[in-house]
N, C-alpha and C positions, 0 to 999 in steps of 0.2 A: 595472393594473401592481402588481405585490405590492413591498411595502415592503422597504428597505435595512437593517438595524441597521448601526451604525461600529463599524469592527474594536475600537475602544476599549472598547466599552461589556461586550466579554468578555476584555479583555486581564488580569487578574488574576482569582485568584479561587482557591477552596482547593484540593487535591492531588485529592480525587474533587469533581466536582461533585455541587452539595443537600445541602454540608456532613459527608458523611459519611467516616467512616474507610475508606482505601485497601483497608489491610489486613481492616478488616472484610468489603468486598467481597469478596475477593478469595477470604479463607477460605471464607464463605457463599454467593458466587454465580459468581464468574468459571470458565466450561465445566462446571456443574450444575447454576443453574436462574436464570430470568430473575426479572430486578428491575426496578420500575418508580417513578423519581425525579420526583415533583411540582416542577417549580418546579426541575429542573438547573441549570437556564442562565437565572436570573432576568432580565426584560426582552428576551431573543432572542428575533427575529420572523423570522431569516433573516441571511444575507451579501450577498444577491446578486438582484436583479430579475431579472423573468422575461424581462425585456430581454438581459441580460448572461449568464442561460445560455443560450437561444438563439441567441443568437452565440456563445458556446464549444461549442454543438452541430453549426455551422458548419463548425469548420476539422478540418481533415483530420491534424491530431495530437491531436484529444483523442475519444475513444471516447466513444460517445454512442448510446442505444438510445431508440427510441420503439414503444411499445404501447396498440395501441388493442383496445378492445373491445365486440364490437358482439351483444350477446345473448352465445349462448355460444360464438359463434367470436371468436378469439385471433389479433393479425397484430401479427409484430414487423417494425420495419424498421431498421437499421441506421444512424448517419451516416456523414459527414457528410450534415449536412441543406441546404437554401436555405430562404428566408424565405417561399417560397411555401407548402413546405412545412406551417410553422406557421400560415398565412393560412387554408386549406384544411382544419386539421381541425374536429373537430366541438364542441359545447358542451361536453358531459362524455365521458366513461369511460375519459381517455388520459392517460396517463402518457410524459413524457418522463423518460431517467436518462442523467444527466453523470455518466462517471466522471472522477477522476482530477483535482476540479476543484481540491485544495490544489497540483496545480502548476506551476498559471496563476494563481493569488489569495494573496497575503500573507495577508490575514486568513483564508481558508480554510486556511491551513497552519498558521496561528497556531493557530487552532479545534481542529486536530488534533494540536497540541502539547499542548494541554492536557489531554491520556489521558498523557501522560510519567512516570505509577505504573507503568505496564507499559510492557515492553523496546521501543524500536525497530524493535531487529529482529522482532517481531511485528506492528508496525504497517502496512498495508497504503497505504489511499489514503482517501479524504473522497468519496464519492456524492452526490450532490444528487438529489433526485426531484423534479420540477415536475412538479404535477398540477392537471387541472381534477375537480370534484367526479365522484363514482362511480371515479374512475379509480384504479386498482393496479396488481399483476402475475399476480394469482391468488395462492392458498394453495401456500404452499411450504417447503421448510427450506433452510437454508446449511452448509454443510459448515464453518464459520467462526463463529467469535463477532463480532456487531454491535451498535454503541450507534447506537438512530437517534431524532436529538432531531431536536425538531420545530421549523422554522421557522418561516414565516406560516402561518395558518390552520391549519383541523382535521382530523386523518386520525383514523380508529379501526383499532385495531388486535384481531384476536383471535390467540389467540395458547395455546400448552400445548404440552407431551409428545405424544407416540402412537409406538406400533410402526409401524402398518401410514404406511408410506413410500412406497408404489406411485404410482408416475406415470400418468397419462392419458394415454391414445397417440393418435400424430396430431397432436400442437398443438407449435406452435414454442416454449412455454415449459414449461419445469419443473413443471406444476403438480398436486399430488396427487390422486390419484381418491376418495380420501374424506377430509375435514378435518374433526375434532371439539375445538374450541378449548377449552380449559380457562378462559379469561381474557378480557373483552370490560373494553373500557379506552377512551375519548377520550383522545385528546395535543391540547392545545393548544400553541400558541408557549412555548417553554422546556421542555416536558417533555421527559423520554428515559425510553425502554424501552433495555435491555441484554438479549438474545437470545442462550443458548448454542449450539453447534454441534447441528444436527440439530433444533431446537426449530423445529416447525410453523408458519406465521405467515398472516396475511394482513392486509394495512393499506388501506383503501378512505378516500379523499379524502372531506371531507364539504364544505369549501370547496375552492376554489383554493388550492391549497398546498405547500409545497414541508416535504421530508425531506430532514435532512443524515445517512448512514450513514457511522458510522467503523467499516471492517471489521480486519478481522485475518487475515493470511497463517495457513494451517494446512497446508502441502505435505503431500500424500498418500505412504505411504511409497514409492511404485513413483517417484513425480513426483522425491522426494530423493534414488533412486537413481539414475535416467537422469541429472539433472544430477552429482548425484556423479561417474560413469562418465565424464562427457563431460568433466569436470573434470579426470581421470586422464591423460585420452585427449590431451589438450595439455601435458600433464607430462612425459609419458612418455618415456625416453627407455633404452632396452634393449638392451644389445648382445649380436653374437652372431647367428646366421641358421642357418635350418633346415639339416643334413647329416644326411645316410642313408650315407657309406660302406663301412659293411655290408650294402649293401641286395645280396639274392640272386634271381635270375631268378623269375620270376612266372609261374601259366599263368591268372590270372584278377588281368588289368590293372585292372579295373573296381573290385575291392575295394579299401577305403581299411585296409591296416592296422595291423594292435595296433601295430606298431611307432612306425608314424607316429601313431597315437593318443595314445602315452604320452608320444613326443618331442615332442609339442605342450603337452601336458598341464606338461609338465617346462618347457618354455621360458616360459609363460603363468602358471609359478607365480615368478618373477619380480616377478612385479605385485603389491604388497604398500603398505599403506599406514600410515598410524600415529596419535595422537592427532594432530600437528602439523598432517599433508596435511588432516585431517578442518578442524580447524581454519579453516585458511588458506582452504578451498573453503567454508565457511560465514560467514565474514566477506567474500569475493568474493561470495558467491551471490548474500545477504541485500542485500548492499548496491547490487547489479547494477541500475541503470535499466530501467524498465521499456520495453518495444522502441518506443516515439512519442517519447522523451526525448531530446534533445539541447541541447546545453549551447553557450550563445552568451560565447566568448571576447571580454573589452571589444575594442571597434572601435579603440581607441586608448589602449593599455595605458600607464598611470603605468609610471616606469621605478619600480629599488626603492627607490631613495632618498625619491620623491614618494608611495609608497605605504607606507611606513613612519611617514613622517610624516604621512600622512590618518591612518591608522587608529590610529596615538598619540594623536591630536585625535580623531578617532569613533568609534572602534573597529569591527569588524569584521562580519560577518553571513554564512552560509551562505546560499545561493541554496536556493531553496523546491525547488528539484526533487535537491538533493543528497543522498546518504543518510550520513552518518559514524558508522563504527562502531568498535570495538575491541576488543582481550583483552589479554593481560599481554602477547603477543609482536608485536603489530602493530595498525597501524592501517589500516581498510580505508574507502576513499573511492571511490564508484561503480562499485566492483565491479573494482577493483584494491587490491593490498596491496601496503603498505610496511611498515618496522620503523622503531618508534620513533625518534624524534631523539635525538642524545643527552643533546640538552638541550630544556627547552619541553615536555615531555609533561604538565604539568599544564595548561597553556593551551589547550595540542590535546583534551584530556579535559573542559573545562569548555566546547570550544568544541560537541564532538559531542553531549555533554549540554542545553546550554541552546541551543545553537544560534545562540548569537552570543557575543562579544567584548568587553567594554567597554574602553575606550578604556585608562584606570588600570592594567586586566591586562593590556592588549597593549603598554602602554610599559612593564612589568617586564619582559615576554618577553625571553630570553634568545636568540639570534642562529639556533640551532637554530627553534626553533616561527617567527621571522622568516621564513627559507627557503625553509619548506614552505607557510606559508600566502601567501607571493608567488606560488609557482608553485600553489598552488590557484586563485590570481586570475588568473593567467594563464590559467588554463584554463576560467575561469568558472565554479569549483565556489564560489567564494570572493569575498564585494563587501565591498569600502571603504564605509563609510559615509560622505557628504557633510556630516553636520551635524543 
């Protein structure tokens, strides 16, 4: 059974982890070249037994891959898994990956809060890799920037640059047809490597061991614009309907034309958007649940007056699968917007930011940020703290 660390034993600790400056990072390595932190996450061995991801590889709302490999053939299978499953595989060369496990796990969200130098809305989800020794995914890149610290036991990774990006054909996973690593590195428990977009990789298990990856959303432009589009396409609202009453007898039905080309062209030019629309569908986008997410409203909701006065006494917390985001004109919570209160928006801004409430701030709240954070609790985006 691979070891637990207590969510405590990483609950503070500086703005980058292994002490270093944010902004140094950031200038010198974040999406231009990888950096590799001895000693990140001093004392980490992990969140989570290899017990407790295989049951969250289990159920049927959390995404979950297993790859085995057996010489040079490659076999992915999908979850959910059964426990039979897990009884059945072999010594080494396999690799299971939980995605998505910050949210199912407090301290796994906690873990992921602690990248909060960079924006939110960048942040993706927390991967766990459970591995028995030999096992990976093959050499490969991500189209994403990753920090993947290591938790129990030792993986190696190599790792660099290259052009040539060609895939191997035939095999169910991503993996390059030629890999020339620049960098040959052990992780032990606490390190992290940080991987820019497109940088080569391969990480082979040397014990049993599990990786925690905190990825990073980077939508591809085509992916920005269908959702934009589709964004529009619910907005939309046009008036007005195609007329032709100058239209003159035809001896070729079959043609579609100039006329009706331009009146389309003309009605369709309509459709216009502004910085605001831009706005408002990237504070929806970003914040939208991912499609396994659903949000369990309390069974038996405090009315407001019994939840005003919890959260005066313990102040407040966002629910780990919430996203809260903002800009000068709105505040967007899972993937709907509202506009500011008129009162409360510095409570609602320190809430989206640190991602909870203390007790002190929320009894200064003023009856506005009251409001809205009752009906987030009604809706389960939003918990009362007990004590």
């Amino acid at each position: 059974m691979l070891a637990a660390t207590s969510p405590a034993s990483i609950a503070a600790g500086p703005i980058f982890p292994g002490n270093r400056s944010a902004a140094a990072f950031i200038r010198g390595h974040w999406q231009k070249k990888p950096l590799l932190v001895r000693g990140a996450f001093p004392d980490f061995s992990g969140l989570h037994t290899a017990w407790e991801l295989t049951t969250l590889a289990m159920r049927d709302d959390v995404e979950s891959r297993l790859v085995i490999r057996d010489g040079t053939r490659w076999s992915l299978v999908h979850g959910p898994f059964r426990r039979a499953d897990f009884r059945a595989l072999p010594a080494r060369n396999w690799t299971l990956l939980v995605q998505g496990v910050n949210l199912h796990s407090t301290a796994a969200d906690a873990l992921l809060r602690r990248f909060a130098f960079l924006p939110f809305s960048r942040l993706d989800d927390l991967m766990v890799s459970l591995a028995a020794p030999g096992g990976g995914v093959g050499p490969h890149f991500d189209s994403y920037d990753v920090f993947l610290l290591q938790g129990s036991g030792r993986r190696r990774w190599k790792y660099g640059r290259q052009r040539d990006l060609a895939l191997k054909r035939g095999l169910p996973l991503k993996i390059l047809r030629r890999f020339v690593p620049e960098h040959d590195h052990l992780l032990a428990p606490g390190d992290m490597l940080y991987l820019p977009p497109d940088c080569a990789h391969d990480g082979i298990a040397v014990d049993p061991c599990t990786t925690y990856s905190i990825g990073f959303r980077a939508p591809s432009t085509n992916e920005l614009a269908v959702a934009f589009l589709d964004f529009l396409r619910d907005h939309l609202d046009l008036a007005g309907r195609y007329a032709d009453p100058d239209l003159e007898p035809t001896r070729e039905p079959a043609r579609i034309g100039a006329a009706m080309q331009r009146r389309c062209t003309e009605l369709l030019g309509a459709i216009h958007w502004d910085r605001a629309t831009m706005a408002d569908f990237l504070g929806c986008w970003l914040s939208e649940p991912k499609p396994a997410v659903f949000f369990d409203p309390p069974p038996r909701p405090l009315s407001r007056p019994a939840f005003i006065a919890r959260a005066r006494s313990h102040g407040v917390r966002l629910d780990p699968r919430t996203q809260l985001l903002y800009d000068d004109r709105s505040v967007f919570i899972n993937g709907a917007a509202q506009r500011w209160p008129a009162a409360g928006a510095a409570e609602i801004r320190e809430l989206a930011n640190a991602r909870a409430l203390p007790a002190r701030t929320f009894a200064a709240a003023g009856r506005g940020a009251a409001t809205v954070l009752y009906d987030w609790y009604r809706h389960g985006y939003v918990h009362a703290n007990t004590g």
